[in-house]
N, C-alpha and C positions, 0 to 999 in steps of 0.2 A: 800918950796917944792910945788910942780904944786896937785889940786888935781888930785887922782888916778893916781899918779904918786909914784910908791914905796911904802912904809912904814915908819912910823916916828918911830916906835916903832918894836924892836927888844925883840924875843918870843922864848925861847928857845926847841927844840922838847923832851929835858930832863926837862923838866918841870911838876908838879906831877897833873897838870891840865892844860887844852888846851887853848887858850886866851881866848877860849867865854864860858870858868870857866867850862869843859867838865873836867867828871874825864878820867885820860889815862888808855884804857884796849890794852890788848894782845888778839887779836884775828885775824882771818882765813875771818873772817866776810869782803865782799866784795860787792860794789854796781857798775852798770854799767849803764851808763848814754848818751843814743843815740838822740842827737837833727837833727831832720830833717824839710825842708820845700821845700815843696812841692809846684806843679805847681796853683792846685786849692783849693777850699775848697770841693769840692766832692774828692778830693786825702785824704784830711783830714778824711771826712767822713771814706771813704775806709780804710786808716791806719785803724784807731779803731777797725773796724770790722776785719782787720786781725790780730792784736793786738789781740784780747780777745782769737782768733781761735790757736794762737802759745800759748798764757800763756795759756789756754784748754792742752795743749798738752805737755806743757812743767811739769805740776803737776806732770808728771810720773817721772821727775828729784828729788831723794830724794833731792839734796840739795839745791833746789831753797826756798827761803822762803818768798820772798814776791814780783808782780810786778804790776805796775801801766803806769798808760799814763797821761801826763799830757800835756796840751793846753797849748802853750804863745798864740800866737796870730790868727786868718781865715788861715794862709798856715802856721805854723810855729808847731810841737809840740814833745813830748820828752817821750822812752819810757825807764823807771829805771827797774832794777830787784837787788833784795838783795839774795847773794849767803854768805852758808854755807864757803863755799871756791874755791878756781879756778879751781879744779878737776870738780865740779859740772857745773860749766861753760863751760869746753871742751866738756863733755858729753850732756849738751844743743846744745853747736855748730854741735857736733857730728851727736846724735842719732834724734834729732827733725828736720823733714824732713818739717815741714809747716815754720818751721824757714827759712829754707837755700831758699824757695819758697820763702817767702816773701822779704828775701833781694834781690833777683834777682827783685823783684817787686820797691823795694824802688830805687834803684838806678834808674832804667826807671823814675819813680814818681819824681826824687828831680834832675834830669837832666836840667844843667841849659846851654844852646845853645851859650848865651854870654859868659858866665864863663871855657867853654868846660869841664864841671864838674860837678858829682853831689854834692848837699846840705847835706850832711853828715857826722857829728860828731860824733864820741863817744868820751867815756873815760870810764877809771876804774878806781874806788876808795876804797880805805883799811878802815876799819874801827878803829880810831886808839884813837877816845874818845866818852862817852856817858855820856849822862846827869843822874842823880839818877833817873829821871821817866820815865824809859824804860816799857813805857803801851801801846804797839802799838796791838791793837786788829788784833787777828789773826796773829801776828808777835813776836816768841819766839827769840829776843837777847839773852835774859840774859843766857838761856841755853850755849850761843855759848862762850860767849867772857867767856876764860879761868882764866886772873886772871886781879885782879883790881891796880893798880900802887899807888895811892891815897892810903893810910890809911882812914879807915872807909869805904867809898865808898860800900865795901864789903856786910859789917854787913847792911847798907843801902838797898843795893837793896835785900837782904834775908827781912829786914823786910818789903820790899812794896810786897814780894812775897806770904808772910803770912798771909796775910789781905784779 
C-alpha cells in the first residue's frame, strides 16, 4: 500500500476506546475548524485583530467555551471555537453581528483571481473521545460530556477533579 494512501488498519467506531487510546464519551460537545489564507501578511495581521473583536463578542454566547487562532504559515491561519452544542453555534451565527461583518471581510481577504474563489475551509467536529487529563485551563469538558463508555474512565476523571 502507497503511503497516505488508506489505512492498513481497521478500527472499529464501537470500540470502548478511540485508536489513539481516547476513552469514548457521549457528548453535545462540538468544535469548528475555519482555515483561511489570505492575500498578504498584513490580511494576516488584520484576521487576528478581528478574531479577538468577534471572540470579545461572542463571550455573550453562553455556550461558547473556548476559541483560538492559530498560524500555519505568513498567509495561511485557522480559527477553532469549542461549542457546548450546535444550538450555541446558530445563536453565534445568529446574534453576533461583528461575526457576520467579518465574514463578509474574509471572503474579499482570501479571494483568489486565478482560482475564481475564495481560500476557505471549514469543518465541524463532535467530540466523540477524550483523554483521562482533561486540564485544559479555562476550558470545562468534563462538565459537558455526559457519560463515559469505557469503564473506569469515569471514576478517573472525578478523581483528577478532586485534587
Amino acid at each position: 500500500m502507497e503511503p497516505g494512501v488508506g489505512s492498513r488498519f481497521k478500527w472499529s467506531a464501537d470500540a470502548p476506546v478511540s485508536a489513539a487510546g481516547f476513552e469514548r464519551v457521549e457528548s453535545q460537545v462540538t468544535c469548528v475548524l475555519t482555515r483561511f489564507h489570505v492575500r498578504s501578511v498584513w490580511d494576516l495581521l488584520r484576521f487576528y485583530r478581528v478574531f479577538r473583536r468577534v471572540r470579545r463578542d461572542a463571550r455573550s454566547i453562553r455556550g461558547l467555551l473556548h476559541a483560538g487562532f492559530l498560524v500555519e504559515g505568513p498567509r495561511t491561519c485557522y480559527s477553532f471555537s469549542l461549542w457546548a452544542d450546535e444550538g450555541a453555534i446558530l445563536e453565534f451565527g445568529t446574534f453576533i453581528e461583528s461575526h457576520v461583518r467579518a465574514a463578509r471581510h474574509a471572503f474579499r481577504a482570501t479571494f483568489r483571481k486565478d482560482l475564481q474563489r475564495p481560500e476557505i475551509c471549514s469543518t465541524q467536529w463532535k467530540l466523540t473521545a477524550a483523554s483521562n487529563n482533561l486540564n485544559w485551563e479555562g476550558v470545562d469538558l468534563r462538565s459537558l460530556i455526559t457519560s463515559l463508555v469505557a469503564g473506569g474512565a469515569e471514576a478517573a476523571l472525578q478523581e483528577v477533579e478532586t485534587r
